[in-house]
C-alpha positions in Angstrom: 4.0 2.1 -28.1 4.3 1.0 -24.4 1.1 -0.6 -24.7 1.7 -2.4 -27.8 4.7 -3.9 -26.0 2.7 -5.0 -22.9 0.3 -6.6 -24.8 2.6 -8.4 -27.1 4.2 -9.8 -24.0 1.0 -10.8 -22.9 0.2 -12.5 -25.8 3.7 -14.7 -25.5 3.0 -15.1 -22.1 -0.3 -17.0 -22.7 0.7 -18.6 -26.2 3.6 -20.4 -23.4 0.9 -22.1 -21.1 -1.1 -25.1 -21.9 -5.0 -25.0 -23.3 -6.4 -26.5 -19.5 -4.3 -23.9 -18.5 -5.4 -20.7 -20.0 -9.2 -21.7 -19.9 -8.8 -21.6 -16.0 -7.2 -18.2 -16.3 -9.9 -17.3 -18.9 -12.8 -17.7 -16.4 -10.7 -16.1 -13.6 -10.8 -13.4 -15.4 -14.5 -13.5 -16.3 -14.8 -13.3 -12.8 -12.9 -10.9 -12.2 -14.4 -8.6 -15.6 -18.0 -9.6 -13.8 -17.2 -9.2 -10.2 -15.7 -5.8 -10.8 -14.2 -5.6 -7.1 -14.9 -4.3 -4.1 -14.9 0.1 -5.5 -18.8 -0.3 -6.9 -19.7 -1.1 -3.6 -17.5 1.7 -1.7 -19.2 4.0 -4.2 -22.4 3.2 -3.8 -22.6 2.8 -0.1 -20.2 5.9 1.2 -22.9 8.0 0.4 -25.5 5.9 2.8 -22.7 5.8 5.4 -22.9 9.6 5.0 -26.3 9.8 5.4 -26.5 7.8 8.1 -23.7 10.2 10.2 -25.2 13.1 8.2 -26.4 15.5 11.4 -23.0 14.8 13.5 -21.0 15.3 10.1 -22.7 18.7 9.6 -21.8 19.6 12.7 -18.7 18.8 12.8 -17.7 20.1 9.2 -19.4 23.5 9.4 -18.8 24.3 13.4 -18.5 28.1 14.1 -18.2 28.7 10.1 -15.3 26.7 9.3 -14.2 25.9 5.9 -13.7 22.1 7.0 -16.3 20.7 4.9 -14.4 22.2 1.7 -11.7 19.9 2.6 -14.0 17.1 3.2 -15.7 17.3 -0.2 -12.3 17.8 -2.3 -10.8 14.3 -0.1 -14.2 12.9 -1.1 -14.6 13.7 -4.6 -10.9 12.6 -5.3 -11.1 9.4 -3.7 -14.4 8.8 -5.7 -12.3 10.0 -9.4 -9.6 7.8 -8.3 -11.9 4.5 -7.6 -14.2 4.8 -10.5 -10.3 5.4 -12.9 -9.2 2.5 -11.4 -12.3 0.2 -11.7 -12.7 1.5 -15.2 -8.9 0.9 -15.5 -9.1 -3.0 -14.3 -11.8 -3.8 -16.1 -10.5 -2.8 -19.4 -7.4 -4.6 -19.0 -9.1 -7.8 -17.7 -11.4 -7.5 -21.5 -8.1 -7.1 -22.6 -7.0 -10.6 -21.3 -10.0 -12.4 -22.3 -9.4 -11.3 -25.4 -6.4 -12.4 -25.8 -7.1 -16.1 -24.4 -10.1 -16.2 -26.3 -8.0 -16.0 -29.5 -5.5 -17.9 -28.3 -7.8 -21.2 -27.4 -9.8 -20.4 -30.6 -6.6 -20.6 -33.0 -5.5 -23.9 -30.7 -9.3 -25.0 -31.5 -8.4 -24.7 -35.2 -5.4 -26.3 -35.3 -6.8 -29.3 -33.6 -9.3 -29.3 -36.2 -7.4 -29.1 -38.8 -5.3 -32.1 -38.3 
């Protein structure tokens, strides 16, 4: 129900602005759908970064049989779940926009038409 709401009022928000308006939102947000953000890139180079450190990391996470490295890998494996939610989570929402602009302009379109 919440989300019904928020995209109502999303809806009302961009029905408000003017056509020149909404279609420079519209590719904002293709660039921001397309971009994606800065997480793919953490993601795919924190592994390399890893790599590169990977005989002082060793040392330093299993030094005189400590359990370090258990606590390195749960920080790492949650910071990874939580970038990939959240890119997941953005670019949903910005197809969600586009959406919503796209029918927008397209009923405007029509009505221009029409007349």
């Amino acid at each position: 129900m919440k989300k019904l709401i928020e995209v109502e009022e999303i809806q009302n928000f961009y029905s408000s602005i003017d056509s020149d308006t909404l279609k420079k939102i519209y590719y904002c947000m293709m660039k921001e759908k397309n971009g994606s953000g800065i997480i793919p890139i953490i993601i795919s180079s924190g592994p390399w970064l890893f790599l590169l450190f990977s005989n002082q990391l060793q040392d330093f996470l299993f030094r005189d049989g400590s359990l370090l490295w258990v606590v390195f890998i749960l920080i790492y494996i949650s910071i990874l779940s939580i970038s990939v939610f959240l890119h997941f989570h953005e670019k949903s929402w910005s197809f969600v926009h586009i959406e919503i602009i796209q029918e927008i302009l397209h009923e405007r379109k029509g009505i221009r038409e029409k007349t």
